[in-house]
C-alpha positions as CSV (number, residue, x, y, z in Angstrom):
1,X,12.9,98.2,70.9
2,X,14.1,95.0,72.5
3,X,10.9,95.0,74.3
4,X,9.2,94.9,71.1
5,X,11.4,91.9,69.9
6,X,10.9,90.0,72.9
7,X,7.4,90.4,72.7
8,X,7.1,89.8,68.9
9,X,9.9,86.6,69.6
10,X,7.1,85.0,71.8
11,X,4.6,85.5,69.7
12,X,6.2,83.7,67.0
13,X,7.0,80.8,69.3
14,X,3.6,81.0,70.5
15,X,2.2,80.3,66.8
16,X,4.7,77.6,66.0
17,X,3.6,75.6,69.2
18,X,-0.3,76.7,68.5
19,X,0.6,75.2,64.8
20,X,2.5,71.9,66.1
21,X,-0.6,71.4,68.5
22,X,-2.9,71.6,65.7
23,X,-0.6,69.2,64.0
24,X,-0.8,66.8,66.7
25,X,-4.4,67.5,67.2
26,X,-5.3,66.6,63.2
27,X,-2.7,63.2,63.9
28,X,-4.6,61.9,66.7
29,X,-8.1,62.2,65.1
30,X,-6.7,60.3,62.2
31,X,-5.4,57.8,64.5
32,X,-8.5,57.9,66.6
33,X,-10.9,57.6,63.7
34,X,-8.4,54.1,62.4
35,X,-8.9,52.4,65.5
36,X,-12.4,52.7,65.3
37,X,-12.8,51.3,62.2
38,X,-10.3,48.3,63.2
39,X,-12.0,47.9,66.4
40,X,-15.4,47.8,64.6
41,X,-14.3,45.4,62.5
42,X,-12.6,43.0,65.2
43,X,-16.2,43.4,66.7
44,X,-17.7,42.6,63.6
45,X,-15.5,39.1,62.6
46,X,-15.9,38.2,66.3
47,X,-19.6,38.1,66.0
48,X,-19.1,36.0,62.8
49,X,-17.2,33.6,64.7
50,X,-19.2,33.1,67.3
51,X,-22.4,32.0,65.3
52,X,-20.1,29.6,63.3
53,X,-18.8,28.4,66.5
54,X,-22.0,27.9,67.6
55,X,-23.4,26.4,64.2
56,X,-20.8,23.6,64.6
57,X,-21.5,23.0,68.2
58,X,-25.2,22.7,67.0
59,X,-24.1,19.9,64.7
60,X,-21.9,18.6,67.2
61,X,-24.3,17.8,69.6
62,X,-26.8,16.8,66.8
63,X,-24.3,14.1,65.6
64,X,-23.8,13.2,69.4
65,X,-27.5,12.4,69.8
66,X,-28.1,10.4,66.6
67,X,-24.8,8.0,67.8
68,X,-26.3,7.5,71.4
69,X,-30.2,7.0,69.0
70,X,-27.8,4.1,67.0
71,X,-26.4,2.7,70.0
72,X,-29.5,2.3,71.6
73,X,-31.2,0.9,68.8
74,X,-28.3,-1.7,67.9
């Protein structure tokens, strides 16, 4: 009989590990599939800010050249 208990004992702890593994599991895929999305989006605004960064170097430059065009023509 105590053989029995043992033996149905570790089968219950065996099924409340298997369930808090599961639990863990299901946590981390949330977790996983969050940082994802954030990191897509990070990707996505850094792309953004690197045409309007170089949009405003563009003009930069462009307003650079039409001074030195003014200064040579004055």
């Amino acid at each position: 009989m105590t053989a029995s208990n043992d033996l149905q004992a570790q089968v219950q702890q065996l099924a409340a590990r298997i369930d808090r593994l599961l639990e863990l599991a299901r946590r981390l895929a949330d977790e996983n599939r969050s940082l994802r999305a954030g990191q897509e989006q990070l990707v996505n605004e850094r792309a953004q800010l690197l045409s309007k960064n170089e949009m405003a170097r563009s003009r930069v430059e462009s307003m650079i050249s039409r001074l030195k065009s003014l200064e040579n023509n004055a």
